[in-house]
FITIGU-79287 format. One record per atom (N, C-alpha, C): atom name; x, y, z; residue number from 1. Coordinates in nm, 3 decimals. Example, Ala and Ser with C-alpha at 12.3 -4.5 7.8 and 13.67 -1.06 7.14 Angstrom:
FITIGU-79287
  vexlum       px       py       pz  guke
       N    1.319   -0.569    0.780     1
      CA    1.230   -0.450    0.780     1
       C    1.320   -0.330    0.780     1
       N    1.285   -0.225    0.708     2
      CA    1.367   -0.106    0.714     2
       C    1.290    0.003    0.787     2
//
This chain:
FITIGU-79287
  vexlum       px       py       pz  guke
       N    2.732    0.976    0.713     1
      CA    2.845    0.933    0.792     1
       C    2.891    0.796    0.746     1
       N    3.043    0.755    0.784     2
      CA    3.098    0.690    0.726     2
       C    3.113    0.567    0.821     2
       N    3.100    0.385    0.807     3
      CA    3.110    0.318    0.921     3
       C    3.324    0.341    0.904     3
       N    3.320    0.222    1.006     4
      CA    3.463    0.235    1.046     4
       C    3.475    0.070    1.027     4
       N    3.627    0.041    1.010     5
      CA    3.662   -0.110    1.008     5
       C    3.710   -0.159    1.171     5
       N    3.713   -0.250    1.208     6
      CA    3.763   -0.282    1.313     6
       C    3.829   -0.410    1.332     6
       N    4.001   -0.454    1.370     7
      CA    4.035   -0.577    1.402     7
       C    3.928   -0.631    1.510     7
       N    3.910   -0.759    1.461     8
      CA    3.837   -0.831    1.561     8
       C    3.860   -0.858    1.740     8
       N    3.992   -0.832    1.754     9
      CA    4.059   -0.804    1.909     9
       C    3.992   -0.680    1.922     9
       N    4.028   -0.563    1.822    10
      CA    4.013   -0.437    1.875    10
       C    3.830   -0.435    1.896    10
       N    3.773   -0.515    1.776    11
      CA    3.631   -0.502    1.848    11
       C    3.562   -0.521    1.951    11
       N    3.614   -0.648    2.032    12
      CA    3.614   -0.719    2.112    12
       C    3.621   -0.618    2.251    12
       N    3.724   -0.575    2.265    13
      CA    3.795   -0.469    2.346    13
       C    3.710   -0.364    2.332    13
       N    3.625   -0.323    2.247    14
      CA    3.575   -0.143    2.224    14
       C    3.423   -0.207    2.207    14
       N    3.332   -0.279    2.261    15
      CA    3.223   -0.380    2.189    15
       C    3.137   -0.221    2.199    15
       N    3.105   -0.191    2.313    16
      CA    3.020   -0.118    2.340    16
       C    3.036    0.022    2.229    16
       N    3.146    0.062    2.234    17
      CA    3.184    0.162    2.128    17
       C    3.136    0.126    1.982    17
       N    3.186    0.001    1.964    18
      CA    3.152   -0.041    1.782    18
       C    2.992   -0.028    1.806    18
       N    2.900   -0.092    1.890    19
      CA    2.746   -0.052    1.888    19
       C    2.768    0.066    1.867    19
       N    2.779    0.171    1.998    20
      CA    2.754    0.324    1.953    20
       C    2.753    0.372    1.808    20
       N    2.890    0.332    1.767    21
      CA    2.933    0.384    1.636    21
       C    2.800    0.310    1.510    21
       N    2.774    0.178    1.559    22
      CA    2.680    0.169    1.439    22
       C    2.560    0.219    1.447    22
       N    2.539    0.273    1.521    23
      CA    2.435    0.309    1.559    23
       C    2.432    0.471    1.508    23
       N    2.491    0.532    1.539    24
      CA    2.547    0.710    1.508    24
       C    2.592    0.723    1.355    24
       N    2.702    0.580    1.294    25
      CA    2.717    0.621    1.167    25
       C    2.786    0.574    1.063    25
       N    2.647    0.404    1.137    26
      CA    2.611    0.320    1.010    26
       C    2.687    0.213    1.022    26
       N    2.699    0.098    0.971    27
      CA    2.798   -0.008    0.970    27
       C    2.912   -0.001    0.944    27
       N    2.944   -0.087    1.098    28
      CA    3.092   -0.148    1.144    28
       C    3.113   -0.229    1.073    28
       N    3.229   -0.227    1.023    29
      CA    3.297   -0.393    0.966    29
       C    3.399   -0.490    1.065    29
       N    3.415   -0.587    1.047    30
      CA    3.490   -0.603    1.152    30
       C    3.563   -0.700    1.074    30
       N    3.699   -0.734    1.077    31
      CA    3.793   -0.825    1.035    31
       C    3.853   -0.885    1.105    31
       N    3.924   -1.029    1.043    32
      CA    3.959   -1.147    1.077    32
       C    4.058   -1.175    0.985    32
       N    4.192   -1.158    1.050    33
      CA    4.299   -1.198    0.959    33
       C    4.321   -1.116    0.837    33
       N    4.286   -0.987    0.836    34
      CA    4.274   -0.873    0.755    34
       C    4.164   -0.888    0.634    34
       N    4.062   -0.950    0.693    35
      CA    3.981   -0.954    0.624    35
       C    3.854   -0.933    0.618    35
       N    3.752   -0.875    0.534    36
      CA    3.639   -0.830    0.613    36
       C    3.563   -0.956    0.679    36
       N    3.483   -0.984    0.765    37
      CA    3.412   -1.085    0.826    37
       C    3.267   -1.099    0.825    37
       N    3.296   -0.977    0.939    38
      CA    3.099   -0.958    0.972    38
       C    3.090   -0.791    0.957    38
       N    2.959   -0.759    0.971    39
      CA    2.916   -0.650    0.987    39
       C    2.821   -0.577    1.097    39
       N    2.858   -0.521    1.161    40
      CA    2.749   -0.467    1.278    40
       C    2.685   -0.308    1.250    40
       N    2.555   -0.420    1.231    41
      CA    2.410   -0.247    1.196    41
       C    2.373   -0.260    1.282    41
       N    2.277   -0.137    1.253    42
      CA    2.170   -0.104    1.366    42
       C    2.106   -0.176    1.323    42
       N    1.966   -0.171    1.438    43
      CA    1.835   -0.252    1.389    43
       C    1.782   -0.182    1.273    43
       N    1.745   -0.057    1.309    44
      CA    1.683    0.074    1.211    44
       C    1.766    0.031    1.062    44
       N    1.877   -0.015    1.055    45
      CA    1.949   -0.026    0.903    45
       C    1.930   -0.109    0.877    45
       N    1.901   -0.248    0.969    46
      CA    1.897   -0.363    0.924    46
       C    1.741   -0.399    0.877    46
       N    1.624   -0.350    0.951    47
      CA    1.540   -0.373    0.919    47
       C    1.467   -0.261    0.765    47
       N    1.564   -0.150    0.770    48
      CA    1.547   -0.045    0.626    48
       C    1.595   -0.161    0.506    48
       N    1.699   -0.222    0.543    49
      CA    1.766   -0.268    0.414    49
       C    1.639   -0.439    0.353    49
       N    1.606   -0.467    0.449    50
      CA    1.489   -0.581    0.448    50
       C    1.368   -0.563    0.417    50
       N    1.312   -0.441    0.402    51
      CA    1.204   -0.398    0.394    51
       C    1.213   -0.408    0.237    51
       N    1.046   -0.460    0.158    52
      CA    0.995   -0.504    0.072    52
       C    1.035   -0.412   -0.038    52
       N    1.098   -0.431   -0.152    53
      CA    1.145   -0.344   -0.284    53
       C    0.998   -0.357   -0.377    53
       N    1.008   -0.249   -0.355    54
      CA    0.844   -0.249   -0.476    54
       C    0.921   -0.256   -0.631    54
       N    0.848   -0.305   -0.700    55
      CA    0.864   -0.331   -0.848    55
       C    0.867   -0.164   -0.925    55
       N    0.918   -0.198   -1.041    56
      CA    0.976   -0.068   -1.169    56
       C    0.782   -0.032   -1.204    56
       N    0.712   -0.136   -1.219    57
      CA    0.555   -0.135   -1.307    57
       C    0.478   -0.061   -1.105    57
       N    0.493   -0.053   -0.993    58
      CA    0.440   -0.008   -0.909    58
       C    0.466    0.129   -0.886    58
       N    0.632    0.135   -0.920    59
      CA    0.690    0.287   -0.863    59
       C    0.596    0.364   -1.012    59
       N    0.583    0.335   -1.158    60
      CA    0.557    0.389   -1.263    60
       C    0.360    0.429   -1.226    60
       N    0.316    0.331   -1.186    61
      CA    0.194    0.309   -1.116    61
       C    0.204    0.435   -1.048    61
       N    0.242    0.474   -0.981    62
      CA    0.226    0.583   -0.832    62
       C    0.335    0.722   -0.878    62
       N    0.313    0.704   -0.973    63
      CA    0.424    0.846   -1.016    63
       C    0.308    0.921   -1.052    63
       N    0.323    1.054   -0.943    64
      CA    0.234    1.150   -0.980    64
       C    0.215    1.254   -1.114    64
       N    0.294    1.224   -1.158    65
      CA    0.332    1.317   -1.359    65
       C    0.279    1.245   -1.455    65
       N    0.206    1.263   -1.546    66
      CA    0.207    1.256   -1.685    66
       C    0.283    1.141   -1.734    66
       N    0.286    1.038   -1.771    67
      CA    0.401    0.956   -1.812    67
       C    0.363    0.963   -1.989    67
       N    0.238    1.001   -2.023    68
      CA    0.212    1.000   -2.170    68
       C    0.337    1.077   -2.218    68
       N    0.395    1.169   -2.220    69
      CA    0.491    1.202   -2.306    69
       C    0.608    1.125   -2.288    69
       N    0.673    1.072   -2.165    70
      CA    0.782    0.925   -2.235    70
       C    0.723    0.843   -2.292    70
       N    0.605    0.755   -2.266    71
      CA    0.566    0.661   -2.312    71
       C    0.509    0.678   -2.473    71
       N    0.385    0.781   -2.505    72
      CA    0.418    0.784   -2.610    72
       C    0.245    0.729   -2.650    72
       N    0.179    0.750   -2.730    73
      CA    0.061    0.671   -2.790    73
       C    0.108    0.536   -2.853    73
       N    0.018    0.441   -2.783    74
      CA    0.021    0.284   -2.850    74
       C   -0.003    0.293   -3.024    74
       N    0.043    0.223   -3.076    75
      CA    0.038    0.186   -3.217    75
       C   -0.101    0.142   -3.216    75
       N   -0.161    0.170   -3.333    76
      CA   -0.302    0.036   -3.384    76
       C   -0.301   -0.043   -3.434    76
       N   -0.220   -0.046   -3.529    77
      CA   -0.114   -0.182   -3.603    77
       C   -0.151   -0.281   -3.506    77
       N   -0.184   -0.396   -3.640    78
      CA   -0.193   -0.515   -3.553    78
       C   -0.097   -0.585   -3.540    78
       N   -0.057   -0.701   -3.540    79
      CA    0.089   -0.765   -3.532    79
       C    0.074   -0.827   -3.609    79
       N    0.192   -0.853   -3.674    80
      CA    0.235   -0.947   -3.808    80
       C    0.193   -1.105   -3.751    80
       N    0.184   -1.157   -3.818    81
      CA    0.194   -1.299   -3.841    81
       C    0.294   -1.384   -3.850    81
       N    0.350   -1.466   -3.760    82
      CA    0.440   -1.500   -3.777    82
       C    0.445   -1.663   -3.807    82
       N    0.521   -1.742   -3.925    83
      CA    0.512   -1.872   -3.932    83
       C    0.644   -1.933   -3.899    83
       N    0.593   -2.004   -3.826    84
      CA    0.765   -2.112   -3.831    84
       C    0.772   -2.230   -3.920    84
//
């Protein structure tokens, strides 16, 4: 579901409605001088969107498949030497 925009009078006027609505389907925007302003979430969205982003090396960690065939066997090669 899609949020909805709202003039800031008209929010004002419909308050209880703009909750409902963020609540049922997702963030309200609300404008000021035709412009976006603020935003009204739910708690449930607000606290989903805050919640801790695990790292690319944790999600690869916890992937239940095989990753040897993207990844590939390490080289034995040692590394060059490099002088500056």
């Amino acid at each position: 579901m899609k949020g909805r925009t709202w003039q800031l009078q008209e929010a004002k006027n419909h308050f209880s409605e703009v909750v409902e609505q963020a609540v049922k389907c997702g963030a309200q925007t609300v404008t000021k001088h035709g412009k976006p302003t603020v935003m009204i979430v739910s708690v449930a969205d607000f606290e989903k969107s805050m919640a801790p982003k695990k790292s690319l090396f944790a999600a690869i960690r916890e992937c239940p498949a095989s990753l040897s065939q993207l990844i590939g066997d390490r080289s034995a090669d040692q590394a060059r030497d490099l002088r500056f």
